[in-house]
C-alpha positions, 0 to 999 in steps of 0.5 A, a space after each residue: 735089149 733090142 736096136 730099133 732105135 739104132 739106124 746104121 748109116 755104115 762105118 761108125 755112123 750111127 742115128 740113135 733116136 730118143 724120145 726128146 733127142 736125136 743122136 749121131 755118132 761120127 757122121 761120113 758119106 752120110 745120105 740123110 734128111 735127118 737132122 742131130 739134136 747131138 752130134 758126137 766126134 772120136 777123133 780127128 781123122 777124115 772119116 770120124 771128123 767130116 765137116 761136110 757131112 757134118 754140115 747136112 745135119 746141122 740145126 740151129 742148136 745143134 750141139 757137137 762134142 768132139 775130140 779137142 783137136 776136132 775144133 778148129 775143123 768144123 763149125 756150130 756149137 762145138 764142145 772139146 772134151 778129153 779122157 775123163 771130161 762129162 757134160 750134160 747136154 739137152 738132157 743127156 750125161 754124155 761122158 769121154 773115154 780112152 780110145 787108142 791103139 796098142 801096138 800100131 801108131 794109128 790112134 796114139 794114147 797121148 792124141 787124147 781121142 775119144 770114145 762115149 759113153 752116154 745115156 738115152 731114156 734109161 739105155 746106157 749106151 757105149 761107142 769104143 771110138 777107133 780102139 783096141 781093146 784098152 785096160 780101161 774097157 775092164 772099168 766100164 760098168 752097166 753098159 746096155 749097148 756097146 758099139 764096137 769096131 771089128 776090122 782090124 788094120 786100125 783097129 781091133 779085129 773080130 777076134 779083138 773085139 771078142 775079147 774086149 765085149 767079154 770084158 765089157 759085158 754089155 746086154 747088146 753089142 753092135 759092130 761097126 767099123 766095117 764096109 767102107 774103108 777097111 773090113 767086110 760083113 764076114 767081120 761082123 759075122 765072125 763077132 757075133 758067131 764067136 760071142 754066141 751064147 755069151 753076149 747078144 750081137 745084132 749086126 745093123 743093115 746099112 741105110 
């Protein structure tokens, strides 16, 4: 399982390109000509829900899936979800998660934000969203690529992230959640020592 298809553009800012699809995920001070096929927002939050940056990647059929609270924030074609919500969109079963915090009033349960799961050309991919690891995580099966936070303060830290791949098990995991606001590489560094041997880790340079 390899990340060459996977351009971090720093926090949890991804560009996942497929063969027909072009995929990013919380788009935040975001530098690119790139444009989205699909764009996928956590939550509400400043720097998962920008419009500015949002806007740099917008096409004419560009389709965003967001946290329902995200709606009346950004403009285009924007398709609330909730926990338990899927879609197929352009081709892509894009299904909603859990994504919350326990013990801290960051991200609360009953705000219904957002993680994804979602699958390009056979890679099953699984962005957390702004999480700590949550009982729902030991119910996700067959993910190829999880995306993972590891700062800790508003979400999980390294040792956290630990724990909830292990549960999860995926054949890669990239961190994330890291550099901008909150966290450094030593994180992401202390993610992948900790998982050596039991879960591949790649951490991604930032474009």
């Amino acid at each position: 399982m390899n990340a060459e298809n996977i351009i971090w553009h720093g926090h949890d800012t991804f560009e996942i390109r497929g063969k027909n699809v072009n995929i990013f995920t919380d788009p935040f001070q975001i530098d690119t000509e790139n444009k989205a096929d699909i764009i996928l927002i956590t939550h509400s939050h400043y720097d998962h829900c920008s419009p500015d940056d949002i806007s740099k990647l917008l096409k004419s059929d560009t389709e965003i899936i967001a946290s329902k609270d995200c709606k009346d924030k950004i403009s285009g074609n924007v398709t609330g979800m909730a926990p338990g919500d899927s879609a197929e969109i352009k081709g892509v079963n894009i299904e909603a998660v859990h994504a919350y915090n326990i013990g801290k009033d960051f991200h609360p349960k009953e705000n219904n934000w957002l993680g994804f799961i979602f699958e390009i050309d056979g890679t099953r991919y699984y962005l957390s969203g702004d999480t700590d690891f949550i009982p729902e995580m030991k119910n996700l099966n067959n993910i190829d690529i999880a995306l993972i936070p590891v700062s800790g303060t508003y979400v999980m830290t390294a040792k956290e992230a630990v724990e909830a791949t292990l549960a999860i098990n995926p054949k890669l995991a990239i961190p994330m959640h890291y550099g901008a606001i909150v966290g450094s590489k030593n994180d992401a560094i202390q993610f992948k020592e900790k998982l050596e041997g039991k879960v591949p880790v790649k951490i991604l340079n930032q474009i």
